[in-house]
N, CA, C and O of each residue as an XYZ file, in Angstrom:
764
protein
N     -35.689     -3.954    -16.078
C     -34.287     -4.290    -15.897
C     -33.493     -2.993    -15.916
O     -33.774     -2.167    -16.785
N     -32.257     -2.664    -14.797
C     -32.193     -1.689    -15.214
C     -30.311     -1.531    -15.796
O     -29.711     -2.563    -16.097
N     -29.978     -0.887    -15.833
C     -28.228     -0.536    -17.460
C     -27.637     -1.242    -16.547
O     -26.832     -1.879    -17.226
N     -27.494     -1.550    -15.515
C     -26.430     -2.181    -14.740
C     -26.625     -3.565    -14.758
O     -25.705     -4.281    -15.153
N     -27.759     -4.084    -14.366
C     -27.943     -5.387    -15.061
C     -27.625     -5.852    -16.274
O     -27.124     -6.934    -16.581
N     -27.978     -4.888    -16.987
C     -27.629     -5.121    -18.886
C     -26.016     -5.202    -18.953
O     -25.476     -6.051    -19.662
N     -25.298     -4.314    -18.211
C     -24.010     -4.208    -18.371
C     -23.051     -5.707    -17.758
O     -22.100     -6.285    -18.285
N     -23.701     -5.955    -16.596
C     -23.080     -6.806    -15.757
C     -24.305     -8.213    -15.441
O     -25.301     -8.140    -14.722
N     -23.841     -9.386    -16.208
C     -25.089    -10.271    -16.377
C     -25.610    -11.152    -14.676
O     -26.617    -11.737    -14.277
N     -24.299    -10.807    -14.122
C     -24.377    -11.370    -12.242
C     -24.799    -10.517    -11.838
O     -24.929    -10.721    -10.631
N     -25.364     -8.957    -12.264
C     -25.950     -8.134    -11.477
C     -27.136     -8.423    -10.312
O     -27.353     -7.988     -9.181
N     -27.795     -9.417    -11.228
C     -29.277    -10.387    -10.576
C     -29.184    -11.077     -9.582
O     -29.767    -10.981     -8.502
N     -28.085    -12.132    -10.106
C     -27.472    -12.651     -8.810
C     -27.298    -12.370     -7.575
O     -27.674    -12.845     -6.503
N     -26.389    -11.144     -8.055
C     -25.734    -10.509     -6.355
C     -26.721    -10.215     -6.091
O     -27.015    -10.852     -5.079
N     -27.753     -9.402     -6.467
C     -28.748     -8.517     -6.016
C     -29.836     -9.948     -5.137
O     -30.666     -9.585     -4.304
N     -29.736    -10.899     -5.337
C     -30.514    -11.545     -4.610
C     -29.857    -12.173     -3.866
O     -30.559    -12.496     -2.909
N     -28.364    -12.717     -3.730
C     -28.177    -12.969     -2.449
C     -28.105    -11.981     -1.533
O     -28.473    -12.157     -0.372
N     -27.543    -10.668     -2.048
C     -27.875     -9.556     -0.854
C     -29.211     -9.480     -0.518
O     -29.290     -8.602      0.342
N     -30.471    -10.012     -0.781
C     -31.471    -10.097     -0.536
C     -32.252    -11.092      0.470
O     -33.337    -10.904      1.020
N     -31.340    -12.264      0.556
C     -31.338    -12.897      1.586
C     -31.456    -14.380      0.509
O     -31.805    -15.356      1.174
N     -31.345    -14.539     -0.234
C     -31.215    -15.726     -1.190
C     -29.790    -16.354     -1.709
O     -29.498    -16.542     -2.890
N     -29.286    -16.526     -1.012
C     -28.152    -17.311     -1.024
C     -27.906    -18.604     -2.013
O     -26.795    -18.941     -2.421
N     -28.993    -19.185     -2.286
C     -29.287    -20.146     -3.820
C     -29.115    -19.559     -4.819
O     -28.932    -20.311     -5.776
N     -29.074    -17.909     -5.171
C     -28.332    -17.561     -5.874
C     -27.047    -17.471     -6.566
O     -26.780    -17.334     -7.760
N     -26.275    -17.587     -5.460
C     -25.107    -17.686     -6.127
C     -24.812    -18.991     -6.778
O     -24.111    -19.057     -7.788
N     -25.185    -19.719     -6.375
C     -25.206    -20.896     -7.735
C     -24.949    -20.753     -9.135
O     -24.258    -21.417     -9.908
N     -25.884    -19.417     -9.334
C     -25.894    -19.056    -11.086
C     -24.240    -18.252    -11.003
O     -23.800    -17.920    -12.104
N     -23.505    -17.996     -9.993
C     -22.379    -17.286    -10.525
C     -20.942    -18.241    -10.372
O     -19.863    -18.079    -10.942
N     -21.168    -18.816     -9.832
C     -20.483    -20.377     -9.611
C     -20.637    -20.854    -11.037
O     -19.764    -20.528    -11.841
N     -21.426    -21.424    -11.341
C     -21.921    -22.268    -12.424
C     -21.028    -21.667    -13.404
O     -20.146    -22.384    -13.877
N     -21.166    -19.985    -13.920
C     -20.747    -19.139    -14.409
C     -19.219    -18.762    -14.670
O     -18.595    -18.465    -15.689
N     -18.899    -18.890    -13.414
C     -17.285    -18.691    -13.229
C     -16.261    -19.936    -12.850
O     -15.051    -19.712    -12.891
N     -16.788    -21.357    -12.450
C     -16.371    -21.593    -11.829
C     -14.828    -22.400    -12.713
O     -13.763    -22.913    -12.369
N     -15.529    -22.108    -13.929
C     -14.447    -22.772    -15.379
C     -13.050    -22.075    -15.240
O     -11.907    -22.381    -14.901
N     -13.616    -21.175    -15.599
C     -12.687    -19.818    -15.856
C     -11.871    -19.378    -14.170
O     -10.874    -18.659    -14.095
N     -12.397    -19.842    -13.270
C     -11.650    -19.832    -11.628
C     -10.622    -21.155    -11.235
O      -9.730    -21.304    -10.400
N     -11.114    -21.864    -12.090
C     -10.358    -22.999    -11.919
C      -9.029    -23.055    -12.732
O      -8.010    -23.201    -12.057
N      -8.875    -22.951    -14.225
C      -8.305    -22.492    -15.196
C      -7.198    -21.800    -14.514
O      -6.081    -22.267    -14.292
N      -7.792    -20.240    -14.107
C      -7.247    -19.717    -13.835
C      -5.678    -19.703    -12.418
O      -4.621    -19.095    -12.252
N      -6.605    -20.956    -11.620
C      -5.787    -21.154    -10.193
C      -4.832    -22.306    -10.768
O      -3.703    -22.558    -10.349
N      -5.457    -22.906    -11.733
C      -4.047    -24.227    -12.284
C      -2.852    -23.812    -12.708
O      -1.830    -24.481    -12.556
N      -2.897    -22.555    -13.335
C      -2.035    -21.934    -14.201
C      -0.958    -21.124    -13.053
O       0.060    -20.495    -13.339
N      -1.572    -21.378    -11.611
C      -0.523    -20.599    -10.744
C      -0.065    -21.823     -9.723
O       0.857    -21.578     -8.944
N      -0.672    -23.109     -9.705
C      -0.144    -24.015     -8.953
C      -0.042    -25.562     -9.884
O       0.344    -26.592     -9.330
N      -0.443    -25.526    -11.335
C      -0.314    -26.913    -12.209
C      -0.412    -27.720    -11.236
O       0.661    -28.064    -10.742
N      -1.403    -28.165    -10.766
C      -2.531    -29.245    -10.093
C      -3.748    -29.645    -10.037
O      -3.930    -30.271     -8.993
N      -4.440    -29.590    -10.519
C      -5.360    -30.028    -10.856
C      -6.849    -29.827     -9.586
O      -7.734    -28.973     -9.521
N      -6.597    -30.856     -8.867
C      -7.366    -30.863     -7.582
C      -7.037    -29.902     -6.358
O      -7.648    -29.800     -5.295
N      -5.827    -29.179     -6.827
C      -5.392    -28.318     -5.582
C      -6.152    -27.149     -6.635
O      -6.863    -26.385     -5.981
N      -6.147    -26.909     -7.855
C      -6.943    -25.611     -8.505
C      -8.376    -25.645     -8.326
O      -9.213    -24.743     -8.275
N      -8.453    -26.814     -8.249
C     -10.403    -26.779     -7.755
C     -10.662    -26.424     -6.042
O     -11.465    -25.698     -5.457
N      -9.639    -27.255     -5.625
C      -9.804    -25.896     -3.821
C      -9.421    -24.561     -3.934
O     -10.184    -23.650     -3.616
N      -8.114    -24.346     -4.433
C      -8.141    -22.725     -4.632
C      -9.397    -22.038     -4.949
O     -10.003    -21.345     -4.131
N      -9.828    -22.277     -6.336
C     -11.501    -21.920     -6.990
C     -12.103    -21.841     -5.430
O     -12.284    -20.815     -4.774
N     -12.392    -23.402     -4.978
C     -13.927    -23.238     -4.128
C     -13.350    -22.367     -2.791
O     -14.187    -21.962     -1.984
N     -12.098    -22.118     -2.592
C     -12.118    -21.195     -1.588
C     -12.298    -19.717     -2.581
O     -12.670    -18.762     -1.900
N     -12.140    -19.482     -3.702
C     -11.725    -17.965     -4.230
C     -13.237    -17.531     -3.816
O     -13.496    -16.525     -3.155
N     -14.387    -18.651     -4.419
C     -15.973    -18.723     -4.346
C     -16.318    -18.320     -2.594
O     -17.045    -17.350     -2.382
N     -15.826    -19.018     -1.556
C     -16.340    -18.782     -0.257
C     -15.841    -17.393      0.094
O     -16.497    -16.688      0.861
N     -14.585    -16.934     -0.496
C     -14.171    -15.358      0.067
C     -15.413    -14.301     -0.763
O     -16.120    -13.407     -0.298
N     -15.306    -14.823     -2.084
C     -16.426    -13.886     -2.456
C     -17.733    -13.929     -2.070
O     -18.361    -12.870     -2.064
N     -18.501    -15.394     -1.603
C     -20.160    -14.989     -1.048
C     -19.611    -14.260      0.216
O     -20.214    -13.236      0.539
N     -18.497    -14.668      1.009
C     -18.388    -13.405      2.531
C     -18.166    -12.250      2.041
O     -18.469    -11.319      2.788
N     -17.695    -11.957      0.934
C     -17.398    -10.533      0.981
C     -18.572     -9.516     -0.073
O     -18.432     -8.298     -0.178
N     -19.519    -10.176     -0.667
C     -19.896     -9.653     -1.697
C     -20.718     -8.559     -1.455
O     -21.129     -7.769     -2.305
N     -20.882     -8.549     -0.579
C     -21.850     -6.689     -0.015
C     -20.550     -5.800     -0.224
O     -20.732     -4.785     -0.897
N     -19.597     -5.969      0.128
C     -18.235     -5.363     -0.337
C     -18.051     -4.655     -1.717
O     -17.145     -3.849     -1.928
N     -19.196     -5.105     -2.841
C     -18.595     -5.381     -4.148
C     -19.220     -4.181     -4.365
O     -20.408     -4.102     -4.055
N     -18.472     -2.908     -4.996
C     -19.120     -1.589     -4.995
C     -20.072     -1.446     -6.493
O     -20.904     -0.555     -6.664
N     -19.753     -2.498     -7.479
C     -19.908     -2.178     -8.892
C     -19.479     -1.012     -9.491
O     -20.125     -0.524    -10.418
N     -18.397     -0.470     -9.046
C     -17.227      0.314    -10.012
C     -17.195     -0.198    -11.393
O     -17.474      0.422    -12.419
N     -16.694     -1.813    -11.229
C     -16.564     -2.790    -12.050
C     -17.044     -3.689    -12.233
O     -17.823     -4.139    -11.393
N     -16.766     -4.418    -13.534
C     -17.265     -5.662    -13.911
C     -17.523     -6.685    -12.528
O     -16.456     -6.832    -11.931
N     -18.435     -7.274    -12.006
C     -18.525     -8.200    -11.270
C     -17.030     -9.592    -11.855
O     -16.280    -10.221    -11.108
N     -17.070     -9.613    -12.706
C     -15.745    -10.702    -13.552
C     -14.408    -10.325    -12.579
O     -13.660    -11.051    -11.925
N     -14.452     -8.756    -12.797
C     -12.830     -8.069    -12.378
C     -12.851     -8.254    -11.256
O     -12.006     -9.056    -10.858
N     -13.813     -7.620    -10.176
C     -13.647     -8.101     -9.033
C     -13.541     -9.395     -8.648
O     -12.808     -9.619     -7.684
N     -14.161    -10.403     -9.230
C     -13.843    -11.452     -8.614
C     -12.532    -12.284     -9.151
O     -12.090    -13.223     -8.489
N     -11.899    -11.848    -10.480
C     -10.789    -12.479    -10.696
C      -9.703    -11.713     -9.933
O      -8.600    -12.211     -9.704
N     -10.080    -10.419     -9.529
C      -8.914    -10.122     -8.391
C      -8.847    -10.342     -7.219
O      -7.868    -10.109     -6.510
N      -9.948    -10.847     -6.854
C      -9.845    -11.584     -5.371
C      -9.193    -12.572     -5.494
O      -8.294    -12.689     -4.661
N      -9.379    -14.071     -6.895
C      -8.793    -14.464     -6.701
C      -7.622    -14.789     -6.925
O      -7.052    -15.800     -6.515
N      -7.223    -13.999     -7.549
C      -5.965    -13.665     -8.049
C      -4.634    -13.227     -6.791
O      -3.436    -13.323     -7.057
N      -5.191    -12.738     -5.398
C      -4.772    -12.414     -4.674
C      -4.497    -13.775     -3.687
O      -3.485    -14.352     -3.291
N      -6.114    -13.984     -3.496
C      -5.889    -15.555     -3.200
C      -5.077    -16.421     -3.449
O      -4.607    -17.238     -2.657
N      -4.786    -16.263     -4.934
C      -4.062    -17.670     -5.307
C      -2.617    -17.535     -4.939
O      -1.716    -18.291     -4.578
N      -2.820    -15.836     -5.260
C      -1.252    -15.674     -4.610
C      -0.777    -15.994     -3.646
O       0.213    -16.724     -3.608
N      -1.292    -15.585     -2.753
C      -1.059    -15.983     -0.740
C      -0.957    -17.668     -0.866
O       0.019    -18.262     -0.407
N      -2.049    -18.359     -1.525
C      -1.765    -19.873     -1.601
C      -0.542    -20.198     -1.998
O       0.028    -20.940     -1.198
N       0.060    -19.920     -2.925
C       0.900    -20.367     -3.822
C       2.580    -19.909     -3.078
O       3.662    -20.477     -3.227
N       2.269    -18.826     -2.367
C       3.279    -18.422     -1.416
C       3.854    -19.663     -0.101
O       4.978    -19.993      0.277
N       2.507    -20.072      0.290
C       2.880    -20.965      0.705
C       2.954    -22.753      0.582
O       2.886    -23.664      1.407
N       3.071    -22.703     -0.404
C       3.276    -23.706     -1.175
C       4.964    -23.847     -0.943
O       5.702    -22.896     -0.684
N       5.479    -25.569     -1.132
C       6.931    -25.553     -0.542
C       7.427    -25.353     -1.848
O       7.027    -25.923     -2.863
N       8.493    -24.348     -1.743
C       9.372    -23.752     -2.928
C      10.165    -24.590     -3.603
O      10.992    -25.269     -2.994
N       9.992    -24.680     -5.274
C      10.867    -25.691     -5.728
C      11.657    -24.316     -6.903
O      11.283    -24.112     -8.058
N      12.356    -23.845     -6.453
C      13.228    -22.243     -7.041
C      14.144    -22.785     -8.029
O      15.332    -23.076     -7.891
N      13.237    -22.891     -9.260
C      14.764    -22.949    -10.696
C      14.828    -21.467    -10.968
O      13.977    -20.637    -10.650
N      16.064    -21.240    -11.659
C      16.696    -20.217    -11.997
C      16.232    -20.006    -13.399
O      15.685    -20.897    -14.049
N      16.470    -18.773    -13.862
C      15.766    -18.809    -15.294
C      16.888    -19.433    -16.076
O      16.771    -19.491    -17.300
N      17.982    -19.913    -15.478
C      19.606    -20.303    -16.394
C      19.453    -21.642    -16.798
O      19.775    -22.225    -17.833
N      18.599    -22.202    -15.221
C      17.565    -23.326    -15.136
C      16.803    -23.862    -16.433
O      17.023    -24.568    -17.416
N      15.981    -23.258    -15.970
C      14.279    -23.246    -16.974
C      15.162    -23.223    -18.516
O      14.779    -24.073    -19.319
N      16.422    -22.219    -19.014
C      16.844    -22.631    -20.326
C      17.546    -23.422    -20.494
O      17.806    -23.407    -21.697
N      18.182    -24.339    -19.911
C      18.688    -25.425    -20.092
C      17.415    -26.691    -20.374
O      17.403    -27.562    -21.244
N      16.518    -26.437    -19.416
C      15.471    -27.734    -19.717
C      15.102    -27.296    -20.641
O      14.465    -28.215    -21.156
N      15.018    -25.972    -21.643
C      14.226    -25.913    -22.830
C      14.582    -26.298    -23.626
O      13.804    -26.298    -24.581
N      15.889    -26.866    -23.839
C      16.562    -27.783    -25.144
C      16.113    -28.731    -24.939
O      15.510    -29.169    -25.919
N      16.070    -29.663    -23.653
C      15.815    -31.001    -23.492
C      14.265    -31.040    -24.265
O      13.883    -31.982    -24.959
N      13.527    -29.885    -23.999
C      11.332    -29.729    -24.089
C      11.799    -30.852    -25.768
O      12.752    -30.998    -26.535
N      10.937    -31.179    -25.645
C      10.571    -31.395    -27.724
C       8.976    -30.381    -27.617
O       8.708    -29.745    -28.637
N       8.281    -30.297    -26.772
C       6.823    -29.278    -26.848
C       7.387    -28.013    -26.821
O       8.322    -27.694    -26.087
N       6.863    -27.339    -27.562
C       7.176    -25.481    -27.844
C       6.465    -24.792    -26.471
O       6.905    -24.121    -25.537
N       5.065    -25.340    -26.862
C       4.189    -24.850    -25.908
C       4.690    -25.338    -24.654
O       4.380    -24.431    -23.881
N       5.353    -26.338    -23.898
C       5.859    -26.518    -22.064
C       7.168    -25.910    -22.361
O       7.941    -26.190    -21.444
N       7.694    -25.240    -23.209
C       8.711    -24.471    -22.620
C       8.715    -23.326    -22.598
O       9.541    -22.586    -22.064
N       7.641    -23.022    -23.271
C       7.316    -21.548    -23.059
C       6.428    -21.612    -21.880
O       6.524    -20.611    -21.169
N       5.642    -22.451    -21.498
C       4.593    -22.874    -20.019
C       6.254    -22.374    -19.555
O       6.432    -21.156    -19.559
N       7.289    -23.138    -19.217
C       8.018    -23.258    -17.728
C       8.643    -22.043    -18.095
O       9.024    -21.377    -17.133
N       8.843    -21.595    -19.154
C       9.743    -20.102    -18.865
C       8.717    -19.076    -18.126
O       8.960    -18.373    -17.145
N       7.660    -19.168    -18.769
C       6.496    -17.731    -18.279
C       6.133    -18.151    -15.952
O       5.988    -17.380    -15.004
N       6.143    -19.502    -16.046
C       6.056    -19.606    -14.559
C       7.134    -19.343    -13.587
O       7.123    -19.045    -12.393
N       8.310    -19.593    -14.677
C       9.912    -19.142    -14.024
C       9.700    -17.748    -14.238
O      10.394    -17.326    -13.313
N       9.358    -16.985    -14.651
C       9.338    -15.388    -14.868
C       8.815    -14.611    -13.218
O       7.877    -14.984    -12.514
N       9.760    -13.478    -12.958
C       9.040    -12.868    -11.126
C       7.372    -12.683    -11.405
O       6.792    -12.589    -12.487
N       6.912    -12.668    -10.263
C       5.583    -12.674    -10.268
C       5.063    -11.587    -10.960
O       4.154    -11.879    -11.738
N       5.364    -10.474    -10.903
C       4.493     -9.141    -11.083
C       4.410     -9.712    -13.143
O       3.373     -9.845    -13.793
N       5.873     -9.922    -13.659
C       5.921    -10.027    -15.207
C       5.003    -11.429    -15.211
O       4.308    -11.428    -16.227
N       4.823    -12.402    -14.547
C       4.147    -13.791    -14.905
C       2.366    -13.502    -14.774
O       1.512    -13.820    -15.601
N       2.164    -12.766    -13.387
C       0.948    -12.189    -13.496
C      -0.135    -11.504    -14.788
O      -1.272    -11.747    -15.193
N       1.029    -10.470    -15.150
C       0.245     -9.560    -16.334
C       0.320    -10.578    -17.375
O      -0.720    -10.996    -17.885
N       1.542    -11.041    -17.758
C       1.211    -12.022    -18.871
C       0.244    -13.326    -18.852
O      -0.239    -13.786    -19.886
N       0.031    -13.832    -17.649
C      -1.379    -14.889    -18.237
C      -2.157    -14.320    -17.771
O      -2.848    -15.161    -17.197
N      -2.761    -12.914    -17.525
C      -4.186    -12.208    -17.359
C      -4.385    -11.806    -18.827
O      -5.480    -12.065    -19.327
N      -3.261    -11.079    -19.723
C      -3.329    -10.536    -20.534
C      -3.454    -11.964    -21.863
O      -4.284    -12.073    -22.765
N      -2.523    -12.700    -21.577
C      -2.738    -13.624    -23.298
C      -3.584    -15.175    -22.747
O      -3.972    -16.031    -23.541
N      -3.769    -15.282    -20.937
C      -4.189    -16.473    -21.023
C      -5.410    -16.613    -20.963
O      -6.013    -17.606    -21.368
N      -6.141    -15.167    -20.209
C      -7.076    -15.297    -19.480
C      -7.660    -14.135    -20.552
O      -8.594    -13.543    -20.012
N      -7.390    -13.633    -21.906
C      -7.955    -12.661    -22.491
C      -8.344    -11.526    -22.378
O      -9.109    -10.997    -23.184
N      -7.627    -10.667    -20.803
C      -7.939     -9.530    -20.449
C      -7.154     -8.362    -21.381
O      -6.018     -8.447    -21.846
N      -7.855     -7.543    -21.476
C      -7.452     -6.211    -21.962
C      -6.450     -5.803    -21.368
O      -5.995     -6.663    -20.614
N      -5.708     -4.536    -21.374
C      -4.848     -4.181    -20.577
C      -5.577     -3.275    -19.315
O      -5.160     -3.189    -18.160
N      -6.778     -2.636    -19.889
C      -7.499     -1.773    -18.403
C      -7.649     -3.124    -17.502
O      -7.222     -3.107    -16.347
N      -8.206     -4.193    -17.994
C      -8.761     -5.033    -17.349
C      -7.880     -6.364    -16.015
O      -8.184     -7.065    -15.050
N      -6.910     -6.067    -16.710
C      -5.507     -6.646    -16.073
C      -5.104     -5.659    -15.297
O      -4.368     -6.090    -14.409
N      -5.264     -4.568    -15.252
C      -4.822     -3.299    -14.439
C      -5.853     -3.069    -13.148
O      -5.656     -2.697    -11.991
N      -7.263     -3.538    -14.025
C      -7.944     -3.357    -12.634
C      -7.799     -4.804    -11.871
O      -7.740     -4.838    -10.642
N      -7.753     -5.784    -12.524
C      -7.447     -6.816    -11.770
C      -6.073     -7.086    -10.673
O      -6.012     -7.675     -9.593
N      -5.177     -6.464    -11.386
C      -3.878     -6.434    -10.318
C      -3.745     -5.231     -9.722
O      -2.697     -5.000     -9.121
N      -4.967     -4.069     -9.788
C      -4.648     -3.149     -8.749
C      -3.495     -2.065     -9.101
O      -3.053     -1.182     -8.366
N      -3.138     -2.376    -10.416
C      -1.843     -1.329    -10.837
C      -2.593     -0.351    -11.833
O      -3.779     -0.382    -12.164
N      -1.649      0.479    -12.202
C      -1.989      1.475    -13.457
C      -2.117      0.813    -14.729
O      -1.533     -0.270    -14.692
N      -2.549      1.002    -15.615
C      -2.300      0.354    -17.227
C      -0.800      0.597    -17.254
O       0.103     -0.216    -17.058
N      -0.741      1.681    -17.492
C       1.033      2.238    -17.487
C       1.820      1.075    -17.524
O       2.431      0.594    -18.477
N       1.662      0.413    -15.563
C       2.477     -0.332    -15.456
C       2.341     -1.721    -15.860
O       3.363     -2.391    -16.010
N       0.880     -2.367    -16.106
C       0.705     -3.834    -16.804
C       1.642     -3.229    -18.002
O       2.813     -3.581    -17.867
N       1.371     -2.298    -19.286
C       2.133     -2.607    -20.362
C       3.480     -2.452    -19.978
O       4.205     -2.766    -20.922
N       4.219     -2.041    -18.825
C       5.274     -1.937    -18.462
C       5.739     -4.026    -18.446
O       6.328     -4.743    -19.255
N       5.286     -4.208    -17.511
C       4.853     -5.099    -17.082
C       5.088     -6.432    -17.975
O       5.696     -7.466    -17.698
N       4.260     -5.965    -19.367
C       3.887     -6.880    -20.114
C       5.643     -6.990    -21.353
O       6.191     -7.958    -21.881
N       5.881     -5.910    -21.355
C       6.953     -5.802    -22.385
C       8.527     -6.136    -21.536
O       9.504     -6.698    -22.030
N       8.436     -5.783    -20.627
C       9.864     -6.803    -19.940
C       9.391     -7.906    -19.665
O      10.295     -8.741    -19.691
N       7.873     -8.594    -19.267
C       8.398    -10.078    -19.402
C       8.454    -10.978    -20.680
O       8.770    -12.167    -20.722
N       7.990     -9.964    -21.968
C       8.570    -10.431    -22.761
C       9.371    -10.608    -23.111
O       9.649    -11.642    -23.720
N      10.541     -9.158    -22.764
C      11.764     -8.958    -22.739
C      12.589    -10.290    -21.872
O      13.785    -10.561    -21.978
N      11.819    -10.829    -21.218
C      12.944    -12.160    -20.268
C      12.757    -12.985    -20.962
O      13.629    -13.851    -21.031
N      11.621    -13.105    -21.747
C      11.170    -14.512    -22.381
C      12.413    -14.326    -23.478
O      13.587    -14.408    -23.116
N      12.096    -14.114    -24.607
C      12.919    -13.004    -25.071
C      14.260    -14.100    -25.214
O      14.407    -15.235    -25.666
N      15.138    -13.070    -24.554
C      16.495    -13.485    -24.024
C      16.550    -14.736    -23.632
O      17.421    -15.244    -24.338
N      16.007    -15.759    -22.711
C      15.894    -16.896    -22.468
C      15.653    -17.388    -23.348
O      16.584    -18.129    -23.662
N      14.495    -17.444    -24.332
C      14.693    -18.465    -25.799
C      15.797    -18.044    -26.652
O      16.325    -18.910    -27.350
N      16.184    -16.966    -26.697
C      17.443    -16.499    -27.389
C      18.945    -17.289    -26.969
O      19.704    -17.735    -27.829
N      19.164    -17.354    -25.747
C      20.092    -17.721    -25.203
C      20.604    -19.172    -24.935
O      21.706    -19.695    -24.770
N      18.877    -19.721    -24.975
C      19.300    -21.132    -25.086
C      18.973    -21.984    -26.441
O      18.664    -23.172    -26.537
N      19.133    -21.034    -27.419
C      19.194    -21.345    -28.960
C      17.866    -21.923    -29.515
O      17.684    -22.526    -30.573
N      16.973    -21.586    -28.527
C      15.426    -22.284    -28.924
C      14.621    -20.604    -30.141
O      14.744    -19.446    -29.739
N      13.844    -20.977    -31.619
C      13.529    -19.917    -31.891
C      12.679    -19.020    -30.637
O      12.697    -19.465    -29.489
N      12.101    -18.009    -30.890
C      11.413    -17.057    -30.296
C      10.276    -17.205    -30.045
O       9.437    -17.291    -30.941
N       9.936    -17.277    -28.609
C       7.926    -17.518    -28.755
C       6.923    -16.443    -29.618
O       6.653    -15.307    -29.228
N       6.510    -16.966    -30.684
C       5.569    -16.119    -31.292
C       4.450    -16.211    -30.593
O       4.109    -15.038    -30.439
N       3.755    -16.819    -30.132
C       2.735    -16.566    -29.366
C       2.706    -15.146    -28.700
O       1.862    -14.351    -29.114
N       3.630    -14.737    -27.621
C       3.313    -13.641    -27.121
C       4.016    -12.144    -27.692
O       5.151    -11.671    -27.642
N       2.950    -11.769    -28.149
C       3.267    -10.467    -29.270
C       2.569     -8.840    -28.219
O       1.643     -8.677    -27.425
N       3.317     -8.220    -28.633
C       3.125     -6.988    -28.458
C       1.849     -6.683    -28.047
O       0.993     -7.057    -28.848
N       1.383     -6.053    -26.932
C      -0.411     -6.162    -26.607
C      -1.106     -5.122    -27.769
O      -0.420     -4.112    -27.606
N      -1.914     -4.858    -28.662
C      -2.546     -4.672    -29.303
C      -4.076     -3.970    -28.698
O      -4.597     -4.443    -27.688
N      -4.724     -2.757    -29.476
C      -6.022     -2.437    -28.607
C      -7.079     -3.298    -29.386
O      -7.157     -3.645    -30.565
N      -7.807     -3.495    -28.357
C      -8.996     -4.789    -28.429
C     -10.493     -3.955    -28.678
O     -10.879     -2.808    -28.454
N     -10.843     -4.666    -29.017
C     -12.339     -3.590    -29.696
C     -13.590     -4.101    -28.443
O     -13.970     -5.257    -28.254
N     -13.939     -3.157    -27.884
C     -14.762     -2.963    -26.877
C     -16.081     -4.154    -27.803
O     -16.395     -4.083    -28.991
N     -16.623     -5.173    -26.729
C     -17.878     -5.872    -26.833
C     -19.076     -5.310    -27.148
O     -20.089     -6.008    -27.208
């Protein structure tokens, strides 16, 4: 076996559908397909439309996976594909545009802590809504959110501290206490 396998557990995988075994990828499906799904609900709250997002995020990656240089985690690359994916989906999706003046007015009506902090963080611009559910939803590090969105670290913690900063002000403003949940990013101790 050799450090790259050890490092990256889909190493096997890829290595055999680039081999001409395409029943492979099964084991990375199987693998991801929780955590792809999860991930696409949280940008369109649907359920059955997050399981097509997923099985398309899955068909861009078996076309593209000779592509995949192993710089990185096989994980990163593929949560930034679909992360890109979901974006372009979700773009065209028909726009239902509340205002964040919006989103704090319905947060008095919430009695759940947790759906009003859900609708403030989805009302938040993309780039601040992005880093924050890579970083507290999806458990990425800050390198790891950086390689996933293609930016600097720099700018995820940039990133990460003004959309707290909106959250912030919006529970402030509409007299709801403060989300403790999302705290200051913290360094994470390497696996």
């Amino acid at each position: 076996m050799n450090a790259a396998s050890t490092l990256d557990p889909d190493q096997d995988a890829i290595a055999q559908v680039l081999a001409g075994h395409p029943a492979a990828f099964e084991t990375i499906v199987r693998r991801w397909q929780t955590p792809l799904v999860n991930l696409a609900w949280r940008f369109c709250r649907d359920r059955a439309r997050a399981e097509d997002m997923a099985q398309e995020a899955f068909l861009r990656a078996y076309r593209s996976l000779a592509q995949f240089r192993g710089e990185s985690a096989f994980s990163t690359w593929l949560f930034s594909l679909a992360t890109n994916l979901y974006r372009n989906q979700v773009r065209r999706l028909p726009a239902t545009p509340l205002s964040l003046d919006e989103i704090a007015e319905t947060l008095l009506a919430q009695s759940s802590r947790d759906e009003s902090l859900r609708r403030a963080i989805l009302a938040l611009p993309v780039k601040y809504r992005d880093a924050i559910l890579l970083f507290y939803f999806h458990d990425q590090d800050v390198p790891a959110a950086a390689r996933t969105l293609g930016i600097p670290e720099g700018t995820v913690k940039a990133r990460l501290f003004r959309g707290r900063e909106l959250l912030r002000s919006k529970f402030t403003r509409s007299g709801s206490a403060e989300p403790s949940t999302l705290t200051a990013p913290q360094p994470r101790e390497a696996p």
